[in-house]
VMD Tcl script that builds the backbone (N, CA, C; Angstrom):
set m [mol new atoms 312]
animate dup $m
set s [atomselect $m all]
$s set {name element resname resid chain x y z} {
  {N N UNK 1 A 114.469 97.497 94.978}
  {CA C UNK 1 A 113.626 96.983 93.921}
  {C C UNK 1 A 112.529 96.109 94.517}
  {N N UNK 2 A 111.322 96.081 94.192}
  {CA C UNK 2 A 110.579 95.482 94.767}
  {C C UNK 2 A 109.763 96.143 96.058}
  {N N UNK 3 A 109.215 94.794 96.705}
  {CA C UNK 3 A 108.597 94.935 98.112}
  {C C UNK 3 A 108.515 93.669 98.654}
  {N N UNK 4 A 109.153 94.136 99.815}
  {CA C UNK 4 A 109.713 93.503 100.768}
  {C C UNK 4 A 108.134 92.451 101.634}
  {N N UNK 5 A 108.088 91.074 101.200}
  {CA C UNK 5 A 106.978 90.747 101.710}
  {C C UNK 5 A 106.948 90.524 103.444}
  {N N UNK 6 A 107.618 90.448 104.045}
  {CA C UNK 6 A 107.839 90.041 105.459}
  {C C UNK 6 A 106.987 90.698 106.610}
  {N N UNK 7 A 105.995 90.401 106.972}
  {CA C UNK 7 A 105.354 91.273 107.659}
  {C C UNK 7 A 104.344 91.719 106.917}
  {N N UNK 8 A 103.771 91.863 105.613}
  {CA C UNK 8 A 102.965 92.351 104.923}
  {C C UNK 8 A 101.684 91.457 105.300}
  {N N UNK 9 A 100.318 91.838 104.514}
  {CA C UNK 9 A 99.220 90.963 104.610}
  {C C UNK 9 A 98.752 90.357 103.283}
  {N N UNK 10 A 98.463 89.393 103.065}
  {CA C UNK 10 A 98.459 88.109 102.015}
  {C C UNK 10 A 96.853 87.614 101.945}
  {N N UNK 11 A 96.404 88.132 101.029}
  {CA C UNK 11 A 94.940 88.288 100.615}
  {C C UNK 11 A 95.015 87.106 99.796}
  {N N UNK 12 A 93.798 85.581 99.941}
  {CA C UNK 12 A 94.328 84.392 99.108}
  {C C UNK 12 A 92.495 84.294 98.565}
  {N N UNK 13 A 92.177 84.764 97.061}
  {CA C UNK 13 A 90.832 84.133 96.915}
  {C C UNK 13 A 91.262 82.623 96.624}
  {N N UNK 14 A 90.441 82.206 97.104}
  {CA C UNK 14 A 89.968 80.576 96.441}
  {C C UNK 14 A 91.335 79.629 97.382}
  {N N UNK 15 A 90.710 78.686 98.297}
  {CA C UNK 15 A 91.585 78.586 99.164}
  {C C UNK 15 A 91.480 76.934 99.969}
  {N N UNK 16 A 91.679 76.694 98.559}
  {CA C UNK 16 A 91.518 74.906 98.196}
  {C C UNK 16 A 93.535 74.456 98.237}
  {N N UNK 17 A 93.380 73.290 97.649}
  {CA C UNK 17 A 94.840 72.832 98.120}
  {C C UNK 17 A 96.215 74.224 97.499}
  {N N UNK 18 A 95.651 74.496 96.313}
  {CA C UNK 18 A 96.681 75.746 95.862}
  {C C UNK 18 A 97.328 76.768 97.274}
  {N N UNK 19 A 95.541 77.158 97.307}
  {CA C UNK 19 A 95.868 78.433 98.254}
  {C C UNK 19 A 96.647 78.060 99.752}
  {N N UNK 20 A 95.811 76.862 100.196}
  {CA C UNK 20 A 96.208 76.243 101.526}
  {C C UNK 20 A 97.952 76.514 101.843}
  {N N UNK 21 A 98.258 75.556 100.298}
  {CA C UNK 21 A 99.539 75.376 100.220}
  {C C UNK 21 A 100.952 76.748 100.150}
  {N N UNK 22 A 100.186 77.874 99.884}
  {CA C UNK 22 A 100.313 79.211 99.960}
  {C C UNK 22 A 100.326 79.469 101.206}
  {N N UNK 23 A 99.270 79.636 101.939}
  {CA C UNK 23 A 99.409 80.470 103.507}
  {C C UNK 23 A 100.528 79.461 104.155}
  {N N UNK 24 A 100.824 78.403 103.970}
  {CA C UNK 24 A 101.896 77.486 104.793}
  {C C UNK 24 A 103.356 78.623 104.282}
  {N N UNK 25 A 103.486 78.676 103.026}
  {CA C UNK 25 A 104.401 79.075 103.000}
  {C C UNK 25 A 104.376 80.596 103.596}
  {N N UNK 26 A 103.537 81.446 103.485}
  {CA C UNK 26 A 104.053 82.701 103.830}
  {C C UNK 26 A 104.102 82.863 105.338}
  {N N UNK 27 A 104.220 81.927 106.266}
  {CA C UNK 27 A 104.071 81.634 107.620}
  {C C UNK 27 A 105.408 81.700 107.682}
  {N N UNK 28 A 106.322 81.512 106.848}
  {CA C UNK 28 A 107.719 81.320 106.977}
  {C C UNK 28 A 108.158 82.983 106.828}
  {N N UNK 29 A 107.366 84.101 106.248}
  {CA C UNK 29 A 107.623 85.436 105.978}
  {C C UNK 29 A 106.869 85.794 107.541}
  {N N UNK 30 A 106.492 85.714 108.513}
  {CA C UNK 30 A 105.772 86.177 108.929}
  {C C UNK 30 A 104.354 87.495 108.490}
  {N N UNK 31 A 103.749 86.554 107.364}
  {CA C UNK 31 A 102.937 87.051 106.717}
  {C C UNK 31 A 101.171 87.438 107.684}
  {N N UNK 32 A 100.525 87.976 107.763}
  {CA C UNK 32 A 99.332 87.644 108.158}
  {C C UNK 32 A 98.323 87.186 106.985}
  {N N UNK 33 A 97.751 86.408 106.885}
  {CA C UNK 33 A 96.697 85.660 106.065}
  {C C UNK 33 A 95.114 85.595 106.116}
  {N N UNK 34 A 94.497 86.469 104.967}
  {CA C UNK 34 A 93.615 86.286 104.808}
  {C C UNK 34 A 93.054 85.622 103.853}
  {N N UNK 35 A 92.054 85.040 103.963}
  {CA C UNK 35 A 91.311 84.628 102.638}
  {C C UNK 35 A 89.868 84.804 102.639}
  {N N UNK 36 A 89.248 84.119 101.197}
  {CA C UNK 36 A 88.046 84.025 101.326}
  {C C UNK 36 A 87.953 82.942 100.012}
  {N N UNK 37 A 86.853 82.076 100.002}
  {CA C UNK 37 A 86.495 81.189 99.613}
  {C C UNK 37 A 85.480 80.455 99.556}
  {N N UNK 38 A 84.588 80.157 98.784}
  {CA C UNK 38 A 83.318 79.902 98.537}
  {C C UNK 38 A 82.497 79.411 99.856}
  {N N UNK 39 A 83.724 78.499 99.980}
  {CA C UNK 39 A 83.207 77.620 101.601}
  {C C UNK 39 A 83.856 77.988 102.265}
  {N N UNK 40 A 83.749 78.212 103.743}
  {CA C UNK 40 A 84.633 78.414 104.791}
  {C C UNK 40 A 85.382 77.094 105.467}
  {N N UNK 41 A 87.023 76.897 105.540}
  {CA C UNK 41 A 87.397 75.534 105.500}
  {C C UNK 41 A 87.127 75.346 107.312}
  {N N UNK 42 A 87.824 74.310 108.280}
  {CA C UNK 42 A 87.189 74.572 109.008}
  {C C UNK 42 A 88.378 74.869 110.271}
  {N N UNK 43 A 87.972 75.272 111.762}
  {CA C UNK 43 A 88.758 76.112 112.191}
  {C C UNK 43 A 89.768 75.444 112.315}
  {N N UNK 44 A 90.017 74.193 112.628}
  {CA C UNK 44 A 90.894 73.617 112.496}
  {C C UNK 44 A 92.579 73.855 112.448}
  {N N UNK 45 A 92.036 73.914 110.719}
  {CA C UNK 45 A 92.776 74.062 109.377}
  {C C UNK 45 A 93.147 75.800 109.328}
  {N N UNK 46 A 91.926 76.600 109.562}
  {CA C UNK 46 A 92.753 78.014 109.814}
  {C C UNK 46 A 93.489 78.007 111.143}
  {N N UNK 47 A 93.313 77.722 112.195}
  {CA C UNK 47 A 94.369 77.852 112.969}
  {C C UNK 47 A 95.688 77.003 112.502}
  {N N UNK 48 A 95.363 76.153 111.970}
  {CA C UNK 48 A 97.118 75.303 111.433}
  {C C UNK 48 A 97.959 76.116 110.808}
  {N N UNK 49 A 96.982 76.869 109.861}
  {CA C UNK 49 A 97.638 77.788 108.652}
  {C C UNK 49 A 97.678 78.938 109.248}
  {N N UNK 50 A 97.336 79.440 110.290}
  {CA C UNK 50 A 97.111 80.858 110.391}
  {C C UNK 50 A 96.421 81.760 109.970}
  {N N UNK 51 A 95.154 80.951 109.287}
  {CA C UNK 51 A 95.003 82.179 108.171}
  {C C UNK 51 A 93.385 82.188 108.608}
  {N N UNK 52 A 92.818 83.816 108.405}
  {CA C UNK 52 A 91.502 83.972 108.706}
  {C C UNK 52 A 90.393 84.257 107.628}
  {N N UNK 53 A 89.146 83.933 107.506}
  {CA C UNK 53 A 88.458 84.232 106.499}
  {C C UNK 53 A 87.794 85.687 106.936}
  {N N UNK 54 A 87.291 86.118 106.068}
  {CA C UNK 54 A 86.705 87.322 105.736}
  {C C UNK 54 A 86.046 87.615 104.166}
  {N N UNK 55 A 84.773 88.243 104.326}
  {CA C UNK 55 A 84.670 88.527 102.752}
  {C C UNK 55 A 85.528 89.126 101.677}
  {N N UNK 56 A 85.002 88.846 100.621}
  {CA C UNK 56 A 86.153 89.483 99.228}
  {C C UNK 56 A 86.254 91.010 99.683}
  {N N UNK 57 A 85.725 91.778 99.891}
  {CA C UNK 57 A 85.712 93.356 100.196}
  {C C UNK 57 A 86.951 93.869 101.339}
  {N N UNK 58 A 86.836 93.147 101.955}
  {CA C UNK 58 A 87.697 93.245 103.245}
  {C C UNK 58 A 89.072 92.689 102.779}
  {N N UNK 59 A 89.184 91.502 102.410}
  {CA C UNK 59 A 90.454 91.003 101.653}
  {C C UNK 59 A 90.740 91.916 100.615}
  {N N UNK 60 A 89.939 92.311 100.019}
  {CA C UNK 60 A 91.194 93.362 98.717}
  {C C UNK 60 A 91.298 94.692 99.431}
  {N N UNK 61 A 90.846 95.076 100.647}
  {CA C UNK 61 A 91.162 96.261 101.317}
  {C C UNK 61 A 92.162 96.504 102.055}
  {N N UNK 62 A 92.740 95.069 102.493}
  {CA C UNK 62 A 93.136 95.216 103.429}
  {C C UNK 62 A 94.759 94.306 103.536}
  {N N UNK 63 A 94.419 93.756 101.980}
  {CA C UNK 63 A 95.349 92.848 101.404}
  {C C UNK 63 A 96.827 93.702 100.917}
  {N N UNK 64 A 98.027 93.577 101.116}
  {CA C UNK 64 A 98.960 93.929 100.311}
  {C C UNK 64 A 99.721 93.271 99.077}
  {N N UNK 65 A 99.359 91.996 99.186}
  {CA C UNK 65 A 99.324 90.968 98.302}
  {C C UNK 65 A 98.210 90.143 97.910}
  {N N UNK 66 A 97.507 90.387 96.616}
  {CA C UNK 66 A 96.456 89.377 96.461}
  {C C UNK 66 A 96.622 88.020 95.346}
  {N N UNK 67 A 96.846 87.107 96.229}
  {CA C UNK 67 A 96.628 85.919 95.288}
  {C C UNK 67 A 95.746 85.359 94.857}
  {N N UNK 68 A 95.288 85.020 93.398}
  {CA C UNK 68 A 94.117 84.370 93.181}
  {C C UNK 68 A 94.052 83.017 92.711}
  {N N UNK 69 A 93.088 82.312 93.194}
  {CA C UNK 69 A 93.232 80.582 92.960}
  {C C UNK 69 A 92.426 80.126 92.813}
  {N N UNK 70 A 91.460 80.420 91.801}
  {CA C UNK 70 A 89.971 80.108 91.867}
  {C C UNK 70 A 89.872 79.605 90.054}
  {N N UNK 71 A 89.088 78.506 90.420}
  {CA C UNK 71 A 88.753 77.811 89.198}
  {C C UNK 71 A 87.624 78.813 87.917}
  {N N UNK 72 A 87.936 78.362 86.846}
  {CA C UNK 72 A 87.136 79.595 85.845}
  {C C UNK 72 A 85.901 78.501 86.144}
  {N N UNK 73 A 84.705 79.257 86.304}
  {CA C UNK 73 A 83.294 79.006 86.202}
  {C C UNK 73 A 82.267 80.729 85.872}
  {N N UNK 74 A 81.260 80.433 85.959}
  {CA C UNK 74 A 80.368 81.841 85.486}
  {C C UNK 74 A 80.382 82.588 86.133}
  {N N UNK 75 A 80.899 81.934 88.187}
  {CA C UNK 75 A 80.598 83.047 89.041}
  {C C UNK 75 A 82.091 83.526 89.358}
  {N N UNK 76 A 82.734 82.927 88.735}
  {CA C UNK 76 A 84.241 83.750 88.749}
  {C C UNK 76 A 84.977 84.404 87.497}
  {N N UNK 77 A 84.045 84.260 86.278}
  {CA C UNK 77 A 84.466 85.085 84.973}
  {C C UNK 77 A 84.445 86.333 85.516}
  {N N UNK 78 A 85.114 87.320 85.254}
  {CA C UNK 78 A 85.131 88.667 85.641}
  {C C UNK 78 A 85.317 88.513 87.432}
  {N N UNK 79 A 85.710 88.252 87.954}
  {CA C UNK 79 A 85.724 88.259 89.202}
  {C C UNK 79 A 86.850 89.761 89.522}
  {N N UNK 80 A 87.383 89.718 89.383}
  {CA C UNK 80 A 88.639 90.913 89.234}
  {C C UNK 80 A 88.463 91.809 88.390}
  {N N UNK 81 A 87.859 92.989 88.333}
  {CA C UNK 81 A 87.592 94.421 87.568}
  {C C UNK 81 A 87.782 95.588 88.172}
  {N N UNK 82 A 87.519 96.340 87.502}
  {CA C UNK 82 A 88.416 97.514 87.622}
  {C C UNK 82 A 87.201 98.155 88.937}
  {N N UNK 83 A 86.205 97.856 89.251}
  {CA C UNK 83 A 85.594 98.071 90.756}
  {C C UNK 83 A 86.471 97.230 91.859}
  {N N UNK 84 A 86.412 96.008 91.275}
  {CA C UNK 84 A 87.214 95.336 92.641}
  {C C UNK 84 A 89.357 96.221 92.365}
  {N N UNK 85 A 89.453 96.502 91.811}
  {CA C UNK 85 A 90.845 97.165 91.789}
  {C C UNK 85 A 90.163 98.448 92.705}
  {N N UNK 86 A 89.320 99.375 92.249}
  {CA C UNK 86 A 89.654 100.346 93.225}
  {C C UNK 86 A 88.954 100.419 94.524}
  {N N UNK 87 A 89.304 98.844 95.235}
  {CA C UNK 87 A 89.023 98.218 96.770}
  {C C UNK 87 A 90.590 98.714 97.283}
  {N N UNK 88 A 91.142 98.344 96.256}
  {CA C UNK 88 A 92.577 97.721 96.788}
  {C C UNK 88 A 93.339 98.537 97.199}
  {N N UNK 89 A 94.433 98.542 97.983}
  {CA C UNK 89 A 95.207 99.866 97.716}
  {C C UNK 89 A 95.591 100.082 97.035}
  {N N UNK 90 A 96.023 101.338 96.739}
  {CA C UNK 90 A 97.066 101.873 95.619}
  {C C UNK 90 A 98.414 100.838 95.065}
  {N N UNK 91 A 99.057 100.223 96.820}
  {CA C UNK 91 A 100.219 100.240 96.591}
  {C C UNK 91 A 100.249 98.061 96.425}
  {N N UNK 92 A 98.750 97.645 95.993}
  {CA C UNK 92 A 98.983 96.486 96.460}
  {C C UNK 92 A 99.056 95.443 95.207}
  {N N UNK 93 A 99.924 94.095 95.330}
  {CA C UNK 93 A 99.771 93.554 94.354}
  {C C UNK 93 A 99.381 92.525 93.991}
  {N N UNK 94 A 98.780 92.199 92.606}
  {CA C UNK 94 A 97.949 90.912 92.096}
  {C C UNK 94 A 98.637 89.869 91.737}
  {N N UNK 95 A 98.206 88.974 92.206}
  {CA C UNK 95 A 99.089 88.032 91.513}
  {C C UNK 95 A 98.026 86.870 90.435}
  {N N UNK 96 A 97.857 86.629 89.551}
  {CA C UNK 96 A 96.479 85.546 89.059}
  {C C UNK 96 A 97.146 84.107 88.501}
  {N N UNK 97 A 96.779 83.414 89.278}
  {CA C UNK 97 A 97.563 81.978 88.928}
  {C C UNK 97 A 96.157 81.170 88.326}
  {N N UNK 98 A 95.255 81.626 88.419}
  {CA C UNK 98 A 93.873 81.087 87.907}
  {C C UNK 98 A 94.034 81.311 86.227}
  {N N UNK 99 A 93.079 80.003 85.885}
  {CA C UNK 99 A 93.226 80.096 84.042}
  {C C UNK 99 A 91.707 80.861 84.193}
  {N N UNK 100 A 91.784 81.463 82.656}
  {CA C UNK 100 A 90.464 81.895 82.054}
  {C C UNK 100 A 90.573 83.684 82.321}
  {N N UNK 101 A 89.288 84.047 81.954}
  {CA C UNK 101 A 89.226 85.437 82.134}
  {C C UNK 101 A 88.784 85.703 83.551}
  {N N UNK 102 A 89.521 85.919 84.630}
  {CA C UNK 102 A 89.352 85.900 86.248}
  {C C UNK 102 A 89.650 87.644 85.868}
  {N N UNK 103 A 90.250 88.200 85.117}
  {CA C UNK 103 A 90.111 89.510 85.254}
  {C C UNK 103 A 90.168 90.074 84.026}
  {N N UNK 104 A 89.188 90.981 84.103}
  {CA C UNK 104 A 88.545 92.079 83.836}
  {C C UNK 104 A 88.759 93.034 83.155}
}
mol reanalyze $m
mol bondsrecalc $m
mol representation Tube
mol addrep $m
């Protein structure tokens, strides 16, 4: 039942204390971590976390898990539609912890 996250790749939009607090944990799955986020945080902080930036295109391509954590504003209403779904794979999944209409 399910899918087995261990080893999978962990696509994080919006990647402020929520998300941060996310790639820490999937470090414990041996997850690989991507994100993307308005600002790029700094290397620091991705090497602490493990986690690498890349644009939105590349993250839902390449993502097997996508988490989203992004505050509702105008440039994130619709952010998630049925174009950005068929980025994704077939087999991959959404998760939306963001309020408002983030999808589509």
């Amino acid at each position: 039942m399910g899918s087995d996250v261990h080893g999978k790749t962990l696509g994080i939009l919006g990647f402020g204390r929520v998300g941060q607090a996310l790639a820490k944990r999937a470090a414990g799955f041996d997850m690989k971590v991507l994100y993307h986020n308005r600002t790029r945080v700094d290397s620091e902080t991705e090497e602490k976390l493990g986690a690498t930036y890349v644009d939105k295109d590349t993250l839902l391509k390449a993502s097997d898990f996508i988490s989203i954590h992004v505050p509702l504003t105008p440039e994130t209403t619709g952010l998630i539609n049925s174009e950005t779904f068929s980025h994704m794979k077939p087999t991959a999944f959404v998760i939306n912890t963001a309020r408002g209409e983030i999808i589509r």
